[in-house]
C-alpha positions as CSV (number, residue, x, y, z in Angstrom):
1,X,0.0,0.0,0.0
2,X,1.2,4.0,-1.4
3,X,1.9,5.7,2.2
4,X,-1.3,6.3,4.0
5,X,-0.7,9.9,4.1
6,X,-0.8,10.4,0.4
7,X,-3.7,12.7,-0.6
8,X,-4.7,12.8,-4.4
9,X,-3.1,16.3,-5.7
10,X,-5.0,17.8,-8.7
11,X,-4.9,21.2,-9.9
12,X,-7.7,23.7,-8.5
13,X,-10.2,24.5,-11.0
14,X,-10.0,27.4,-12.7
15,X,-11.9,30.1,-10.9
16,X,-12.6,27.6,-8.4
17,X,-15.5,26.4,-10.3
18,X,-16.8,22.9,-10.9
19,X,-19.4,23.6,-13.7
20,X,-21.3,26.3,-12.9
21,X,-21.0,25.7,-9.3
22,X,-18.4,26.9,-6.6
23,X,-16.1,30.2,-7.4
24,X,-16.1,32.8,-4.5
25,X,-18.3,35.4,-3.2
26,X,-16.8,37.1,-0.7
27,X,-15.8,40.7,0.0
28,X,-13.2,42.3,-1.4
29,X,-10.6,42.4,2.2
30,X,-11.2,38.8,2.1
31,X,-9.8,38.4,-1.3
32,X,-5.7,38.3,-0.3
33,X,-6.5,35.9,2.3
34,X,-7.5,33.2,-0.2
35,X,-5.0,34.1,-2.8
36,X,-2.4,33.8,-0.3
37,X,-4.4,30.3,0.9
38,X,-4.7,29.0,-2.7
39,X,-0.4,29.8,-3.4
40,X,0.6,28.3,0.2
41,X,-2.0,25.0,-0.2
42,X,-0.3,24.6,-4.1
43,X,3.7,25.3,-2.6
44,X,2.8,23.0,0.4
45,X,1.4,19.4,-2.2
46,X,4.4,20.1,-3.9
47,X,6.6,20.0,-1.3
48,X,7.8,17.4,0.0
49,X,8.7,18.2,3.3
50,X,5.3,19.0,3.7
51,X,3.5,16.1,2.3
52,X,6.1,14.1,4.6
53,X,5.1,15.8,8.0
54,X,1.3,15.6,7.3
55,X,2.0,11.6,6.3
56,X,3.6,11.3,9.5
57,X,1.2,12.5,11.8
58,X,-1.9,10.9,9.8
59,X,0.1,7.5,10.4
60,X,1.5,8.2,13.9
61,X,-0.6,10.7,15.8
62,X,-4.2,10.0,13.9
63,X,-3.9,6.0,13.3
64,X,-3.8,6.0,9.5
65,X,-4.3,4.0,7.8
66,X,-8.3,2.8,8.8
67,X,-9.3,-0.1,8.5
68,X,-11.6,-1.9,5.6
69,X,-13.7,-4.1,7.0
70,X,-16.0,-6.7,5.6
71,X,-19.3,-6.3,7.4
72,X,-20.2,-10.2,7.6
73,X,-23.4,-10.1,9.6
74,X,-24.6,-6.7,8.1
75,X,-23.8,-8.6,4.8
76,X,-26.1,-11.5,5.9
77,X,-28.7,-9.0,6.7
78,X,-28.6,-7.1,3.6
79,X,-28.4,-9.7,1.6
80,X,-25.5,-8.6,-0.3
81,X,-21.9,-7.8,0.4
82,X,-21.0,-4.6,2.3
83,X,-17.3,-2.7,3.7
84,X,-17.0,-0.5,5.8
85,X,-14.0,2.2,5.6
86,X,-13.5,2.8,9.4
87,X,-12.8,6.5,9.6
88,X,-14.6,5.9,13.3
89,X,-11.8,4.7,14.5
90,X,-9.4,7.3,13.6
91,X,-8.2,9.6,16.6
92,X,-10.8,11.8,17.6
93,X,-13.5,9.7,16.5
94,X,-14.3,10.7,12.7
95,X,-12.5,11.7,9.3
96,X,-12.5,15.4,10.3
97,X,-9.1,15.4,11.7
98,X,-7.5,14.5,8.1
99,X,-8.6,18.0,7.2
100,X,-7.4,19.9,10.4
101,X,-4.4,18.5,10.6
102,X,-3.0,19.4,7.3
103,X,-5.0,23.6,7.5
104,X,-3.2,23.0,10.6
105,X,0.6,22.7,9.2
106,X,-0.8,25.2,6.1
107,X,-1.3,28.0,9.1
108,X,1.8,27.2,10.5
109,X,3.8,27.4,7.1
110,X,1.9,30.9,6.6
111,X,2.4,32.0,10.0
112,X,-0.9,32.6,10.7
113,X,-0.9,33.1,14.6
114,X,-4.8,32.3,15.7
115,X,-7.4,29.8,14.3
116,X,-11.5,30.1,14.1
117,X,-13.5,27.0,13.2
118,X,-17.4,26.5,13.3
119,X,-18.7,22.7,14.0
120,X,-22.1,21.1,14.2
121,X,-21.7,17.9,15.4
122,X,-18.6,19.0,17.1
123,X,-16.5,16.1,15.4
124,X,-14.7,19.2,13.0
125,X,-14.3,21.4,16.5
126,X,-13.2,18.6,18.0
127,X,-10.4,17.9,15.3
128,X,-9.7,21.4,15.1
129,X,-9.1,21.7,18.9
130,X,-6.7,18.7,18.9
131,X,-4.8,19.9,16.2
132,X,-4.4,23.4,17.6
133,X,-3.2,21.6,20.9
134,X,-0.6,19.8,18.8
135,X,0.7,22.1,17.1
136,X,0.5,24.9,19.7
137,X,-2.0,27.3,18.7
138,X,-4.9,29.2,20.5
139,X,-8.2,28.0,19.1
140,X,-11.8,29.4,19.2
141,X,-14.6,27.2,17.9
142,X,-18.1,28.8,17.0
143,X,-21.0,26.4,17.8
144,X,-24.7,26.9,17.3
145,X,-26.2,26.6,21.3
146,X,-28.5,23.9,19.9
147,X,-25.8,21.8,18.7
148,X,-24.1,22.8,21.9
149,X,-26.8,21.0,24.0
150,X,-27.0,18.1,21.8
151,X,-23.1,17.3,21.8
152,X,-22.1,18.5,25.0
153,X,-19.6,15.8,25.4
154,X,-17.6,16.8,22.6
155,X,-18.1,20.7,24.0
156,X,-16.4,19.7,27.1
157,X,-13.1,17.5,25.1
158,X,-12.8,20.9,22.7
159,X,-12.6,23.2,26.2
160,X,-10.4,20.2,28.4
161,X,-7.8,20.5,25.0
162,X,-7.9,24.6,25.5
163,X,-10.4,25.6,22.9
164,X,-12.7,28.5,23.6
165,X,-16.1,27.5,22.5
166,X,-18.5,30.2,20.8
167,X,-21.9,29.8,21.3
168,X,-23.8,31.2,18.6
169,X,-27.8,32.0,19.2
170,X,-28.9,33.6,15.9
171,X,-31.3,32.1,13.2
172,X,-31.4,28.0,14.1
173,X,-28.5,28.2,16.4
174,X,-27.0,25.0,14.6
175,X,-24.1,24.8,12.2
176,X,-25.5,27.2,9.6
177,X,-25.1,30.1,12.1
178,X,-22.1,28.7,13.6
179,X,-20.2,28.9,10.1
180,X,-21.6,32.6,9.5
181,X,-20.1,34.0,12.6
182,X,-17.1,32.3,12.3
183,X,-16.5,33.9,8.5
184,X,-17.3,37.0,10.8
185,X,-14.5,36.4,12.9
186,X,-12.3,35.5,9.9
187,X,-13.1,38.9,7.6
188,X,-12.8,40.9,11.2
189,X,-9.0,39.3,11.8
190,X,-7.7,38.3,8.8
191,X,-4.5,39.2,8.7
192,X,-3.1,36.7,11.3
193,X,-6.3,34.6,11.9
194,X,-6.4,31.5,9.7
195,X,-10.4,29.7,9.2
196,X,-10.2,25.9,9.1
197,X,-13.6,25.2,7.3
198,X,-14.5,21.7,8.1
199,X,-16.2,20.4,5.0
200,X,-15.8,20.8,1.1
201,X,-17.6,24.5,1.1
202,X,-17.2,27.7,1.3
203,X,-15.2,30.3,-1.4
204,X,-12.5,28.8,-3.6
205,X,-9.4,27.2,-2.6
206,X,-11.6,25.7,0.5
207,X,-13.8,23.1,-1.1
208,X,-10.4,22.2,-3.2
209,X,-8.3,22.0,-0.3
210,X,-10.5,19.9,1.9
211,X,-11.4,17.6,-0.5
212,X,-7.6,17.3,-1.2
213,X,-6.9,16.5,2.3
214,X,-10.1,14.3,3.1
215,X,-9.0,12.0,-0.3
216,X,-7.0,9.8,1.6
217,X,-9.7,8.2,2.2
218,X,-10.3,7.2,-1.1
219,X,-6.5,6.4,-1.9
220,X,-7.1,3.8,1.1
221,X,-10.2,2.7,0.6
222,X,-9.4,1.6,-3.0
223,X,-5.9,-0.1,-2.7
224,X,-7.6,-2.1,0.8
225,X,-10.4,-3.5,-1.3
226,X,-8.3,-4.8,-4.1
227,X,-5.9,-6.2,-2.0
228,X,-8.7,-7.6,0.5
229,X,-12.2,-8.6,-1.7
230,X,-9.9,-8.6,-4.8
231,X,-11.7,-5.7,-7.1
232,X,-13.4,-2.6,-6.8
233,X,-16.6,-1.7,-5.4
234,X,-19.8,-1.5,-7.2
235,X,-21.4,1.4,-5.3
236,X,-19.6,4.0,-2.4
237,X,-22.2,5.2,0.0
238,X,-21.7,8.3,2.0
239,X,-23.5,10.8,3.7
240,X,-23.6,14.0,3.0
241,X,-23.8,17.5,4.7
242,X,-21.4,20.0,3.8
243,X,-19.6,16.5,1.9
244,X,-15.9,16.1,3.0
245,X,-16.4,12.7,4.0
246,X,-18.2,12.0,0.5
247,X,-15.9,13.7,-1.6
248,X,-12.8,12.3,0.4
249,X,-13.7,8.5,-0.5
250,X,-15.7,9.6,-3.9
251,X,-11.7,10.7,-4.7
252,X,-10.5,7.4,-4.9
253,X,-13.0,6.0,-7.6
254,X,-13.6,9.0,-9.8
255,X,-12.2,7.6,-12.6
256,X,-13.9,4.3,-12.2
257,X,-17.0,4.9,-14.4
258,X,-18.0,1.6,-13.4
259,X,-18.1,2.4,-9.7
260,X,-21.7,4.1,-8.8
261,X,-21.2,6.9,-5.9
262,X,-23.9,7.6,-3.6
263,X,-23.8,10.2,-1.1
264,X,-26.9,10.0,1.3
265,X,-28.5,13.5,2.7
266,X,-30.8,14.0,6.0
267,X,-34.6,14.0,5.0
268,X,-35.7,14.9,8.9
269,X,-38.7,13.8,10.2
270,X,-39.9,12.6,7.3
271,X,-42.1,12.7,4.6
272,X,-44.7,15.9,5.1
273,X,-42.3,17.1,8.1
274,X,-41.1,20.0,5.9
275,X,-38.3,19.9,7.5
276,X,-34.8,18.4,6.0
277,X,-31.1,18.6,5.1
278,X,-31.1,17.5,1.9
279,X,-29.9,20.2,-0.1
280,X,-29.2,18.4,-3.5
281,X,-32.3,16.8,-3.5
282,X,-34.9,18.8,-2.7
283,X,-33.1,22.1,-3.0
284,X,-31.7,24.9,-5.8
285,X,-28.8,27.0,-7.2
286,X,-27.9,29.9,-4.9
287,X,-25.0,31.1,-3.2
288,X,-24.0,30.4,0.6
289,X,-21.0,31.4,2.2
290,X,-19.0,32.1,-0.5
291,X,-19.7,29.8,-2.9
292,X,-22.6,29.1,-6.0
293,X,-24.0,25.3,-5.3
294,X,-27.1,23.8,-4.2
295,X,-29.4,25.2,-0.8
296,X,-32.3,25.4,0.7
297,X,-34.0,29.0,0.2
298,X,-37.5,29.7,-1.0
299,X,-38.8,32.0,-3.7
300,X,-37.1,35.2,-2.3
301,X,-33.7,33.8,-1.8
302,X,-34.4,33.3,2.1
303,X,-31.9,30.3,3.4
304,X,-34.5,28.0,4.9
305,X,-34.4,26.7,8.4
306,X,-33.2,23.0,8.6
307,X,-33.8,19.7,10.6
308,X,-31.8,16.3,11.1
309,X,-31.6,14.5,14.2
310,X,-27.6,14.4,12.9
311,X,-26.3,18.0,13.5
312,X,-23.8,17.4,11.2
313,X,-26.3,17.0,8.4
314,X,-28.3,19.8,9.8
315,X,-27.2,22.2,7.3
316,X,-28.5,24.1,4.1
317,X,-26.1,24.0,1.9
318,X,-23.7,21.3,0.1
319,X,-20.2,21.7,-1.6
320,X,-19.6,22.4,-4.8
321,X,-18.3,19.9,-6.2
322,X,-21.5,17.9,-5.3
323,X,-23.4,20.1,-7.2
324,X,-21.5,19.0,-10.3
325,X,-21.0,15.2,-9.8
326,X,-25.3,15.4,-9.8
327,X,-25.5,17.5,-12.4
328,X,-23.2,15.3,-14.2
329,X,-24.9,12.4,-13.7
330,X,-21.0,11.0,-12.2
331,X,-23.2,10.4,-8.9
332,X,-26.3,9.8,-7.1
333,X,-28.1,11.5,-4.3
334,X,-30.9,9.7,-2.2
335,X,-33.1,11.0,1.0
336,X,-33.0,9.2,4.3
337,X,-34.8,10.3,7.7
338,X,-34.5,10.8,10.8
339,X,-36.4,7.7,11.8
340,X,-34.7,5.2,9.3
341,X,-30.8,6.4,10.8
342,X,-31.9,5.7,14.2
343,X,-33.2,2.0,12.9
344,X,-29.4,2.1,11.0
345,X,-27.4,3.1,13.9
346,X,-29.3,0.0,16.3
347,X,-28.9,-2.1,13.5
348,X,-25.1,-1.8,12.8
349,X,-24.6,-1.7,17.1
350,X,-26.4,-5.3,17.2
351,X,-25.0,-7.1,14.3
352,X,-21.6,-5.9,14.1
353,X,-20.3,-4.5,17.7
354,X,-19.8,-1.1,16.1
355,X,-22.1,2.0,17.5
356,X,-22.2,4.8,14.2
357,X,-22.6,8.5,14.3
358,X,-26.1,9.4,13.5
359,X,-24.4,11.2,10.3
360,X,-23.1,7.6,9.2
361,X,-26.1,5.7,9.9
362,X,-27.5,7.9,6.8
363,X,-25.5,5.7,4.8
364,X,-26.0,2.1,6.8
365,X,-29.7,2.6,5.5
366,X,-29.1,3.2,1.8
367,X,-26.7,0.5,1.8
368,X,-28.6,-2.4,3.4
369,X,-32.2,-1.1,2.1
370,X,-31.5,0.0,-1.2
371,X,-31.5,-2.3,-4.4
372,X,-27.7,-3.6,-4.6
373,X,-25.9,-3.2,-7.8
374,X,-25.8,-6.1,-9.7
375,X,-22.1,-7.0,-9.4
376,X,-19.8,-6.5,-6.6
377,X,-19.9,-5.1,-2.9
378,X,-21.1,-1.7,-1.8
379,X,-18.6,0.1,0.3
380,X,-19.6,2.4,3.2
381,X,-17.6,5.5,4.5
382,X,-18.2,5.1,8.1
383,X,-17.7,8.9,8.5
384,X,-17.2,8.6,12.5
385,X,-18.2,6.8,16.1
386,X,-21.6,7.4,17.6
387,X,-20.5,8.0,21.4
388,X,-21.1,11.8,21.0
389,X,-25.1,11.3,19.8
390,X,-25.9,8.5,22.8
391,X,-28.0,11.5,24.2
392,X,-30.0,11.9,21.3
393,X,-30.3,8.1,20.7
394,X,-31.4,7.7,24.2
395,X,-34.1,10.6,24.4
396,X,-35.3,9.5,20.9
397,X,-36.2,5.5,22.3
398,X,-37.7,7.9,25.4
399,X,-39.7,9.4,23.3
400,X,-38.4,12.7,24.5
């Protein structure tokens, strides 16, 4: 196996566009910052030095690379073979700390001095935190006071490792709100304050850089399947929110055209709830922070208010780069609620000995339920652990 570090390096799109999707809308004192981003992220994948200190720690501080596992029970369930890429078990407890790890070494090679970060689910804040702790700097994580009170374990791990924690009460209070005020932050201190955004959005080089970072996963995933069920998937299941852990294992099979991708959004309560995640789906063209792609916004423009018993799918928008693999036709997007990810999550705990994050368990539907392909396994990113959403799972069999 190519070292686990290894991220798939391809140029930035021009314009940072992907179709019609993407670019950046931002105001002009922004602007520097992300040409200076855009020239450091390019210098630092051709270097060498870099690339060799981010391989390190992904192998020796993180635990790459995760494990590929063949699912046997789940596959006995389903009725057809299913993988699972473990990005649960990675340090911290999901993929995000691929991506702040290597913003992480960027800042420091740009000698940025101060980091701002917004989180959801808490798993990017988290990863954020850690990194910051590793490498030294002083952190401050915006957080929607929702999300705050639905992840408060991963609150208290981001403010033990010496993160301040924003709590943000404007619009839904969830990660929507969390990511505005931390672009507030950012455009207010600019000069020596670096943003790490935690998923595949936001204005051009950010949806390229994180996906570059988060494609280890795909470089992984593909070489472990070969190697262990002796050819490539049929169909890659995600989930999707923002997308980073989509695109980051999508990455790897791009140029497969024989390899379906399916990334899975949050349909929230349910059919006739009117209330949802799924941006690609069910949503159109506009732009949100920064960048042209998919959202949720009525007839006047208005960013709609969102629901997903995940708070990491609780979210309006989706990266750019999504938009165009849908509009492509290169992949899929399907629905799945609230309801059917709790039914995942107590499905995978029983059969397999592994508990999911509610974002993941998005996927462990579509992949059991769904019509398999007709040749081959279906591979699951299993974006992260569910220990953080035991609250929710709990008040949810309550009834609460």
């Amino acid at each position: 196996m190519n070292d686990p570090g290894s991220p798939i390096v391809t140029a930035p799109p021009p314009l940072g566009r992907y179709g019609e999707f993407g670019g950046s809308y931002v105001p002009e004192t922004v602007v520097p910052a992300l040409e200076e981003l855009l020239r450091e992220a390019q210098a630092a994948f051709a270097d060498p030095q870099f690339l060799g200190d981010l391989a390190g720690l992904l192998r020796d501080y993180a635990g790459r690379p995760t494990p590929c596992y063949f699912a046997e029970r789940l596959t006995e369930h389903a009725g057809h073979p299913i993988w699972l890429k473990r990005e649960d078990l990675l340090h911290t407890g999901a993929h995000k700390l691929n991506n702040a790890l290597g913003q992480l070494l960027l800042a420091r090679r740009m000698g940025k001095r101060r980091i701002v970060a917004e989180t959801g689910a808490g798993q990017h804040g988290l990863a954020t935190a850690t990194a910051c702790a590793l490498v030294g700097l002083p952190c401050v994580v915006y957080m929607g006071s929702e999300d705050i009170r639905r992840q408060a374990v991963n609150v208290a791990k981001m403010k033990l490792l010496g993160a301040t924690v924003e709590a943000v009460d404007s619009g839904s209070r969830t990660l929507k709100d969390a990511t505005s005020e931390a672009i507030r932050d950012w455009v207010t201190n600019v000069r020596d304050t670096h943003y790490v955004i935690g998923s595949v959005v936001g204005p051009h080089p950010y949806p390229w850089l994180v996906r570059t970072l988060q494609s280890v996963i795909g470089v992984e995933a593909r070489q472990q399947l070969l190697e262990q069920a002796g050819r490539l998937p049929a169909r890659v299941v995600a989930c999707v929110g923002g997308g980073s852990n989509a695109i980051g294992i999508f990455a790897g099979f791009l140029q497969d055209p024989k390899v379906e991708l399916v990334g899975v959004e949050a349909g929230g309560r349910g059919p006739g709830a009117g209330d949802h995640g799924a941006s690609l789906s069910l949503g159109s063209p506009g732009v949100l922070h920064g960048a042209n792609s998919f959202l949720l916004q009525d007839h006047d423009g208005q960013v709609q208010p969102t629901h997903s018993i995940s708070a990491g799918l609780d979210y309006p928008g989706v990266g750019p780069e999504h938009a165009w693999l849908r509009a492509s036709g290169r992949a899929t997007y399907a629905v799945v609620d609230d309801q059917q990810a709790l039914a995942a999550l107590h499905l995978l705990s029983r059969l397999e000995g592994i508990i999911p994050a509610l974002e993941s368990s998005h996927a462990i539907h579509h992949a059991v339920t769904a019509p398999p392909p007709e040749d081959g396994p279906v591979l699951v990113c299993l974006s992260g652990r569910g220990d953080k959403d035991l609250d929710t799972v709990l008040a949810a069999a309550a009834g609460v």
